[in-house]
C-alpha positions as CSV (number, residue, x, y, z in Angstrom):
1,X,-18.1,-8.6,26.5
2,X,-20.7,-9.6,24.1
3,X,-20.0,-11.6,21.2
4,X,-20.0,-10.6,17.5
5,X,-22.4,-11.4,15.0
6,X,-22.0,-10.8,11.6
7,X,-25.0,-10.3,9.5
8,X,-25.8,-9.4,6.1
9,X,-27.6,-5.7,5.0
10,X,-31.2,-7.0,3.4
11,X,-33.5,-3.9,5.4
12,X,-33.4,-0.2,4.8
13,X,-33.0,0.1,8.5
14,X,-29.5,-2.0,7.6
15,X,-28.7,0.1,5.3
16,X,-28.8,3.4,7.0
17,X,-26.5,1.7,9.8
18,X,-23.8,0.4,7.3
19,X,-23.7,4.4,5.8
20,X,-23.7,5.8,9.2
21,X,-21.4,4.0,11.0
22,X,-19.1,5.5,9.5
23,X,-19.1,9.3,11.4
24,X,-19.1,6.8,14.6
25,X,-15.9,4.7,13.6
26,X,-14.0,8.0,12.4
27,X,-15.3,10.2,14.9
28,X,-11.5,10.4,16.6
29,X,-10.1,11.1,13.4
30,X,-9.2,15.1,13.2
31,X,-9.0,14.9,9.3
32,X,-11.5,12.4,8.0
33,X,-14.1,14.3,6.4
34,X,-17.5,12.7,5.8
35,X,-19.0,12.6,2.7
36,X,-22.9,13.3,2.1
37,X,-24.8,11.0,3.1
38,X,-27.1,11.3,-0.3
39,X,-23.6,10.4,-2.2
40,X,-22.6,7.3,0.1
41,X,-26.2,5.7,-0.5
42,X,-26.6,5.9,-4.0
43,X,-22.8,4.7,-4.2
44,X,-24.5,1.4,-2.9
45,X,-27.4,1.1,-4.4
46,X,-27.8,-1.0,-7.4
47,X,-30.7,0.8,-8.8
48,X,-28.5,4.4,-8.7
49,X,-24.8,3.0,-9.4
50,X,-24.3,2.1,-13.5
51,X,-21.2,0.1,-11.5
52,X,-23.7,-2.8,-10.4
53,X,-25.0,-3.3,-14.2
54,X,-21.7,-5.6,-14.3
55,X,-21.2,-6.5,-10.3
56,X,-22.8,-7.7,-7.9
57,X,-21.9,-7.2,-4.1
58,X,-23.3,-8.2,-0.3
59,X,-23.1,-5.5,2.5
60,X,-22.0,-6.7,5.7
61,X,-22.6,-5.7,9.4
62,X,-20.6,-6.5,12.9
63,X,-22.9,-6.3,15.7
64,X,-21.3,-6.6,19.3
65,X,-24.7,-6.5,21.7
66,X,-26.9,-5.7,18.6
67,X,-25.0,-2.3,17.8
68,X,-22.7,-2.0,14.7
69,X,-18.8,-1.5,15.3
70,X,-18.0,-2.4,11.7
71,X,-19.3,-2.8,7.9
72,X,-17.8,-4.7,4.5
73,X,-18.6,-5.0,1.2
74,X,-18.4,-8.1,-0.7
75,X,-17.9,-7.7,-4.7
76,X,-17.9,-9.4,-7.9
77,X,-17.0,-7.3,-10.4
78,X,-17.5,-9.1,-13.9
79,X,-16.0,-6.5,-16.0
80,X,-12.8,-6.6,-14.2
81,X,-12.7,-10.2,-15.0
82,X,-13.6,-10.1,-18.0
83,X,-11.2,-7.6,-19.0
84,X,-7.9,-9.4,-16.8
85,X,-9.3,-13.1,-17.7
86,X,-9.2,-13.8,-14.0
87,X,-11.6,-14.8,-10.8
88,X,-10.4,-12.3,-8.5
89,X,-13.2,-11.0,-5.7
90,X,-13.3,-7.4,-4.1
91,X,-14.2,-6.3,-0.7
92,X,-14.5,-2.2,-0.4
93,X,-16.6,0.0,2.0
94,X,-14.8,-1.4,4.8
95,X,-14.9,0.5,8.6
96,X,-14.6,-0.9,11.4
97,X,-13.5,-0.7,15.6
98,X,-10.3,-1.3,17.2
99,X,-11.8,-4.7,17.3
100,X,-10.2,-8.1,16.0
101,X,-13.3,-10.3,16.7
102,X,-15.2,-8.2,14.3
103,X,-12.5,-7.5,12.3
104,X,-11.9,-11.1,11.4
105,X,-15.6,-12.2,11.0
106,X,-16.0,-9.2,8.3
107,X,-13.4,-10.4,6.2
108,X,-14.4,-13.9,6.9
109,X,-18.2,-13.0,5.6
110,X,-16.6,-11.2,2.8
111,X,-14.3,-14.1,1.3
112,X,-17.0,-16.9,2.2
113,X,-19.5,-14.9,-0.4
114,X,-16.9,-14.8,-2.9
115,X,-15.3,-18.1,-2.6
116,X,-19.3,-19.2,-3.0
117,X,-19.1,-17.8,-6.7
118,X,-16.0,-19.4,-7.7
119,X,-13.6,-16.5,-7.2
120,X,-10.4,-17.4,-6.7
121,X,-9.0,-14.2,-4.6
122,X,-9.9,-11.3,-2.5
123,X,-8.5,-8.3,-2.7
124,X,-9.2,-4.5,-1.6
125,X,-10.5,-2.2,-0.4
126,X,-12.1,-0.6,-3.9
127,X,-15.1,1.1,-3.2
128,X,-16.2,-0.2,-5.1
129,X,-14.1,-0.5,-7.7
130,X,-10.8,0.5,-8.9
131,X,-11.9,3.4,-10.8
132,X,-13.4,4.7,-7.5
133,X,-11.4,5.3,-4.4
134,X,-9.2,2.6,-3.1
135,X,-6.9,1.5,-0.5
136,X,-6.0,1.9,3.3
137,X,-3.8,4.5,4.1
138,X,-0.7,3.6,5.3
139,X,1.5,6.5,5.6
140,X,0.6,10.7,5.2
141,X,-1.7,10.4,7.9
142,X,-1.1,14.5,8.7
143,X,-2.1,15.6,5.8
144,X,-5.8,16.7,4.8
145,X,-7.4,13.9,2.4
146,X,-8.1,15.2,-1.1
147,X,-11.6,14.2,-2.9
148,X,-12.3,11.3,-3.6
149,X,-9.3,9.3,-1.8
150,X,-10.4,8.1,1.5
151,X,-8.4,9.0,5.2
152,X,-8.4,5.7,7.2
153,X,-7.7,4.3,10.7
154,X,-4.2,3.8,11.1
155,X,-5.0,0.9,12.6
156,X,-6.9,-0.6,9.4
157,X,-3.7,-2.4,7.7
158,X,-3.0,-3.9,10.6
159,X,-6.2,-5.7,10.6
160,X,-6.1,-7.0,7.2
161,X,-2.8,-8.3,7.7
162,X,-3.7,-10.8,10.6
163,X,-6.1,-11.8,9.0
164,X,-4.0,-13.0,6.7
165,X,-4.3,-10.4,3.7
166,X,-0.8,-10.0,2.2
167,X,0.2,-6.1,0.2
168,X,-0.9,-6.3,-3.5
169,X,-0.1,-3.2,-4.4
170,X,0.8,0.5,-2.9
171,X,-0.4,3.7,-5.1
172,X,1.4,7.1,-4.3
173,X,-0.3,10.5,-4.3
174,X,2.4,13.2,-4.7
175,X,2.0,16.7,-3.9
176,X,3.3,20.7,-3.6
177,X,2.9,22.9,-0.6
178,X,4.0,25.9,-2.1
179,X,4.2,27.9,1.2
180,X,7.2,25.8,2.4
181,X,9.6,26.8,-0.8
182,X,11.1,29.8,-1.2
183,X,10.6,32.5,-4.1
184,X,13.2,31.5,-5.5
185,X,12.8,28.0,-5.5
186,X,10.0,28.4,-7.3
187,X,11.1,30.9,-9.9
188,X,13.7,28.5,-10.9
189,X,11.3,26.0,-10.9
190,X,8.5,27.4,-13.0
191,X,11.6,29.1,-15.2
192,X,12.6,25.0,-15.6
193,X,9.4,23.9,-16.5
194,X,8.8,26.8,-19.2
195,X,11.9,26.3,-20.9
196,X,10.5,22.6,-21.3
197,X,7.4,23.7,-22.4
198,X,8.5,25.8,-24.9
199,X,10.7,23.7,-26.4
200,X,7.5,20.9,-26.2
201,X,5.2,23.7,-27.8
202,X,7.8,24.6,-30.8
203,X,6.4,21.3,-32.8
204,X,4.1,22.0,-34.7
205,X,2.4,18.8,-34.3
206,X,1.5,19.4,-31.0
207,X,-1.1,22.2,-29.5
208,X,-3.0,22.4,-25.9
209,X,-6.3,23.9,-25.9
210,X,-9.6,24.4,-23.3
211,X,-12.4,22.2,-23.0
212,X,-15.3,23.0,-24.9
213,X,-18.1,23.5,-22.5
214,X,-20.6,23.6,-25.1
215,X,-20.0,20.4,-26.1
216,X,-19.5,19.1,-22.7
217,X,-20.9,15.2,-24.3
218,X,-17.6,15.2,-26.9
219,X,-15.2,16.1,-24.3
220,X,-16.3,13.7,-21.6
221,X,-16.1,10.8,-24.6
222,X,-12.6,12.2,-25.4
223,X,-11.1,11.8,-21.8
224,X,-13.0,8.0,-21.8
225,X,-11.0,7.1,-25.0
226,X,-8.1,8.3,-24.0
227,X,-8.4,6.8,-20.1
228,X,-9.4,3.4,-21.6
229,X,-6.5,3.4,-24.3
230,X,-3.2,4.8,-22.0
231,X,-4.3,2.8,-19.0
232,X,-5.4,-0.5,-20.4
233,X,-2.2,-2.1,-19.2
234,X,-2.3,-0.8,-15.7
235,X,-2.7,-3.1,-12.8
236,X,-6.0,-3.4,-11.6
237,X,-7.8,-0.9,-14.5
238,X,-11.0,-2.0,-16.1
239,X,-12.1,0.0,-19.3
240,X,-15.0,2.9,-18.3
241,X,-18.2,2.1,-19.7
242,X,-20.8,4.4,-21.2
243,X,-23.3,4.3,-18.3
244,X,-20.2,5.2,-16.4
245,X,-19.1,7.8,-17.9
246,X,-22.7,9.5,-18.4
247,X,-23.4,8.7,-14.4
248,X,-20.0,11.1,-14.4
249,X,-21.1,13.5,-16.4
250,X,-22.9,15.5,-13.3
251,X,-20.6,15.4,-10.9
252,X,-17.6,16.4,-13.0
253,X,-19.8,19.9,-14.3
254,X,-20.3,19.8,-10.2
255,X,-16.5,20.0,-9.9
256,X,-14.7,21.1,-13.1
257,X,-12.6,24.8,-12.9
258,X,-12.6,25.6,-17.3
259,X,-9.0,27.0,-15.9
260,X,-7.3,23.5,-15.3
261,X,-8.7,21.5,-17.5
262,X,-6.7,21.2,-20.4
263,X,-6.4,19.0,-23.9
264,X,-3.7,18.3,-25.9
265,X,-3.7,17.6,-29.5
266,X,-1.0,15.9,-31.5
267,X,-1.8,16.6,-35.1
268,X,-5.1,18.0,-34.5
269,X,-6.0,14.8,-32.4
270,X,-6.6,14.6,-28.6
271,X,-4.0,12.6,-27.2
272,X,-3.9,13.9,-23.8
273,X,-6.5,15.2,-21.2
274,X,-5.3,17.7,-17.9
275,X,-8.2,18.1,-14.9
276,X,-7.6,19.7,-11.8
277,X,-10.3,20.7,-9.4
278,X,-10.7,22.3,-6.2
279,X,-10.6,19.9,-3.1
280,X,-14.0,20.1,-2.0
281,X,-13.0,17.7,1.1
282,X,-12.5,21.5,2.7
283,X,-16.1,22.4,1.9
284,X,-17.2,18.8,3.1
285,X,-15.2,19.2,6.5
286,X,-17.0,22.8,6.9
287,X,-20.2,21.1,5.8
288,X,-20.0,18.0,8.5
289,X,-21.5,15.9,5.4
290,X,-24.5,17.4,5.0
291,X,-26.2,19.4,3.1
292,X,-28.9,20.9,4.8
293,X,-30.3,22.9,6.4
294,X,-27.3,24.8,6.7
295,X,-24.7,23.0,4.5
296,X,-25.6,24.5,1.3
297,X,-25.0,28.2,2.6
298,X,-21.6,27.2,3.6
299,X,-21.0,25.7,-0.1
300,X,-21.9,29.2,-1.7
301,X,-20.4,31.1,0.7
302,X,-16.9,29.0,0.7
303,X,-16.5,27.5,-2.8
304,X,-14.4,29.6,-4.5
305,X,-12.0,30.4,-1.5
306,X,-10.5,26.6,-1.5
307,X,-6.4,26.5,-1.2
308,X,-6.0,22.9,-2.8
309,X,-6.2,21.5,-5.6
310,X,-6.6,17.9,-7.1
311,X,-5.3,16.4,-10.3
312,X,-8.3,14.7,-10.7
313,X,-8.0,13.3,-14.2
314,X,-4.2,13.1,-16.1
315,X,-4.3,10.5,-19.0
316,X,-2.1,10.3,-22.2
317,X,-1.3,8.4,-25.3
318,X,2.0,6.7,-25.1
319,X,2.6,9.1,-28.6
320,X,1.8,11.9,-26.4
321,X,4.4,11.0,-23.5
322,X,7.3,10.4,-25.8
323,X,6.7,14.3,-26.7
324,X,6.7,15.4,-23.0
325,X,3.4,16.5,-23.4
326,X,2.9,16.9,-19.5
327,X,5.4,19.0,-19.7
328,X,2.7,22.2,-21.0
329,X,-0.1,20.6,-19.4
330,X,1.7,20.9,-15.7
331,X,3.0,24.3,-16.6
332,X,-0.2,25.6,-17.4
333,X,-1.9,24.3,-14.5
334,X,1.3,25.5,-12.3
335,X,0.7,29.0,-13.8
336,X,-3.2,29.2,-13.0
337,X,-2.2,28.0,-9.3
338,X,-0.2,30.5,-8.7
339,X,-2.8,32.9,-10.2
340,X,-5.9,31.6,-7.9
341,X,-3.1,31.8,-4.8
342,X,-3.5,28.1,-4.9
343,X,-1.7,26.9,-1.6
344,X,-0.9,23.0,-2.0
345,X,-2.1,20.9,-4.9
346,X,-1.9,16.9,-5.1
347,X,-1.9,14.4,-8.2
348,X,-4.0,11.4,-8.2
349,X,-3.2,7.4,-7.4
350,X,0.0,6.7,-9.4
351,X,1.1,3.1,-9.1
352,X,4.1,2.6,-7.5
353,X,4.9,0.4,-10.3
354,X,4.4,3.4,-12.6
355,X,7.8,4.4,-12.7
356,X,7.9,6.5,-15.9
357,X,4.9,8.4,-14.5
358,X,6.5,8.7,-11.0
359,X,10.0,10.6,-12.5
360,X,7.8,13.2,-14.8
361,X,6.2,14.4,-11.3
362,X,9.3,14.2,-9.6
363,X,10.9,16.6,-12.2
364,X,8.4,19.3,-11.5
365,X,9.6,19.2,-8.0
366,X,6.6,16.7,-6.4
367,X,7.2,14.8,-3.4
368,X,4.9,12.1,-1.7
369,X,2.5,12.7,0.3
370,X,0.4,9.8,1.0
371,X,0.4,6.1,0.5
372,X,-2.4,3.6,0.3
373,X,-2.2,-0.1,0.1
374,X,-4.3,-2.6,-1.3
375,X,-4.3,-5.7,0.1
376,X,-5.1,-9.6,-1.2
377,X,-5.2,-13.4,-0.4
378,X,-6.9,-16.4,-1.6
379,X,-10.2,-17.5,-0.6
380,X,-9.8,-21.2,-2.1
381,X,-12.6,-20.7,-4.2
């Protein structure tokens, strides 16, 4: 067998491999879904990402006899260590064979780069960061993935760990598959959850309302106030930036269903934000990642007829949470489930650290689904 050699993406030649190994690594995988290609090169491009105006990353390749079996990121991300007053270092975008060779010399290249600019750790995968999609999966493998968390090789964990990466951190998605309860399981449960509300919805401090379309700019500022206030303190956030949030701005009037998105207002100020939308991984898997020529058809034909939906954005004031507030916003989103014949829905990452957040969304009934692990070790930079 020939041997590996690592090099670094510099041609647009490069780059094409390093996006389209992917469909070859995943191939054997019945549930990954493959996101457009469009999507996965402007993710890493500097010029098109608003991440890369405060990071700076190098793309790897594995070449065994001159063809790719595996791709890494390398990234700096100076906001996060700005924000955390650290020197941690990143590595994200990672794929690769059932091969250790290659396996090693990606995360070698990785933590050489980032040892070369003084940072201290490596840790990942964030892709590329983590207000992105993050982590390998390590357990709810038979499951379909839900946008925009990734659905890895099993075997993935198993390389970072012999390499010598040690678990950071595991976030939890939790999730409902309403065809496996009974009716009246859930009568009693959407009776519970009512009762709560109600009794949340008596203050009169306290009111949940729809977004305002028509000022689509104000509500989009309102959910990165609130996001940047109630998470400040968790592991691994950084604050969202403007350019951020504006590069957002399309792709969440791409996604958004007006019927679960929700605001709630304590004293006529927004304190939480509720937004749910459809899990267009099913459209993706019908679409095989592309759009044309016939992807697009199958998006208008299909759109409206997706079973599952994503929590995509649930963020609230610590003021808020002491009133329960999640209480209304889950029963209102529970209600228009069950209204759209909504089969399974799923929350997003919730740190397993996040213990307060972890018993609200065991109240209403959630299990877990999936876990994904983050890994991390020194680079003796």
């Amino acid at each position: 067998m020939s041997e590996v050699k690592i090099v670094e993406v510099r041609s647009a030649r490069d780059r094409r491999r390093f996006v389209r190994l992917a469909r070859e690594i995943n191939r054997s995988l019945p549930l990954w879904v493959p996101m457009l290609d469009r999507d996965q090169f402007r993710e890493i491009d500097p010029k098109a990402n608003p991440f890369y105006r405060h990071a700076e990353a190098a793309l790897f390749l594995a070449l065994r006899g001159g063809r790719p079996v595996g791709r890494i990121a390398a990234i700096e991300n100076r906001r996060h260590n700005a924000h955390w007053h650290d020197r941690v270092g990143f590595f994200g975008h990672y794929e690769c064979a059932d091969d250790d060779e290659a396996s090693r010399g990606l995360f070698s290249a990785a933590e050489s780069w980032l040892a070369a600019r003084g940072l201290t750790s490596m840790r990942g995968p964030t892709n590329p960061s983590m207000n992105a999609n993050i982590g390998f999966l390590v357990d709810g493998f038979q499951h379909f993935p839900s946008i925009p968390m990734p659905h890895t090789q099993p075997y993935y964990p198993g390389q970072a760990e012999r390499y010598g990466l040690a678990k950071a951190m595991d976030v939890l998605v939790y999730g409902w598959q309403y065809p496996d309860y009974s009716d009246e399981h859930i009568a009693a449960m959407r009776g519970r959850i009512a009762r709560l509300s109600n009794k949340v919805l008596a203050r009169r401090d306290v009111s949940i309302r729809s977004p305002r379309l028509d000022k689509v700019d104000e509500e989009l500022e309102i959910i990165r106030t609130i996001c940047n206030e109630s998470l400040k303190g968790n592991w691994g956030f950084v604050p969202l930036s403007d350019e951020e949030m504006l590069a957002a701005r399309d792709e969440l009037l791409e996604i958004i269903d007006p019927d679960t998105f929700s605001i709630a207002e304590v004293d006529g100020k927004p304190e939480a934000v509720f937004l749910a939308c459809p899990n267009y991984y099913e459209l993706l898997a019908r679409m095989k990642g592309r759009l044309f020529p016939w992807g697009w058809l199958t998006y208008l034909r299909h759109r409206r007829r997706i079973k599952q939906y994503v929590v995509y954005v649930y963020v609230t004031t610590p003021r808020a949470e002491a009133l329960g507030i999640g209480v209304p916003l889950y029963e209102r989103f529970f209600r228009e489930c069950f209204r759209k014949g909504i089969e399974t829905c799923e929350t997003g990452y919730v740190l397993e650290t996040h213990t307060r957040m972890r018993a609200t969304i065991e109240n209403f009934g959630a299990t877990i689904r999936k876990r994904y692990r983050l890994f991390e070790k020194s680079t003796g930079g």
